[in-house]
C-alpha positions as CSV (number, residue, x, y, z in Angstrom):
1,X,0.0,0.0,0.0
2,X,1.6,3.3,-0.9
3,X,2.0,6.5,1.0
4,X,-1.1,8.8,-1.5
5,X,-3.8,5.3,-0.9
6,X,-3.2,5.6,2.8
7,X,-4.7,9.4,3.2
8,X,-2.6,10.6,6.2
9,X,-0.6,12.4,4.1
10,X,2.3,12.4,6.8
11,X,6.1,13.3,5.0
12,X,8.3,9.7,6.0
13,X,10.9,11.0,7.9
14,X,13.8,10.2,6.1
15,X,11.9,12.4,2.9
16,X,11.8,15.3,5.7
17,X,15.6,15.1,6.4
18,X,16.7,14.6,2.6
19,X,14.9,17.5,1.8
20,X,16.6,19.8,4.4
21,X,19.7,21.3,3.0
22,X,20.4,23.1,6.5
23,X,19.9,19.9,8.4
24,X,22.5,17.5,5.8
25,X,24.9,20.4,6.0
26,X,24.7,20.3,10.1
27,X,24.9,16.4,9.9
28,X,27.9,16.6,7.0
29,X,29.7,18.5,9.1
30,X,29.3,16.8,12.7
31,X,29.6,13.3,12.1
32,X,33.0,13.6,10.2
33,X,33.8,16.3,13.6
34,X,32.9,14.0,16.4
35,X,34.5,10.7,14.2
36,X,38.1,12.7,14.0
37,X,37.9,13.6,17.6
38,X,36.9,10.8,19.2
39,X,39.7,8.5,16.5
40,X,42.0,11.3,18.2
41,X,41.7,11.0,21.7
42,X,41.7,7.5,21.1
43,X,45.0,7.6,19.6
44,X,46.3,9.5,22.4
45,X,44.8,7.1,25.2
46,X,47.2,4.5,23.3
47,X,50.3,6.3,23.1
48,X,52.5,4.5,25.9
49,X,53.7,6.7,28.8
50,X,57.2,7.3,28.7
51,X,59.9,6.0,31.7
């Protein structure tokens, strides 16, 4: 049954968020943000303490 036969005529939300250029800029630039900080810190964590 498609979205038009049911007659709620509610926008999926994956629809809403592709067709918010604000919101996939906010989201383009965040996850790469948090990914390199977090792969950051976690490279520091590993680095051995020296004698």
């Amino acid at each position: 049954m498609s979205d038009e036969s049911r007659g709620d005529g509610s926008i999926p939300l994956m629809q809403q968020l592709l067709d918010s250029p604000i919101l996939l800029l906010i989201i383009g630039v965040a996850s790469p943000a948090i990914f390199y900080t977090l792969w950051g810190v976690m490279e520091i964590i590993s680095i051995p303490l020296a004698p």
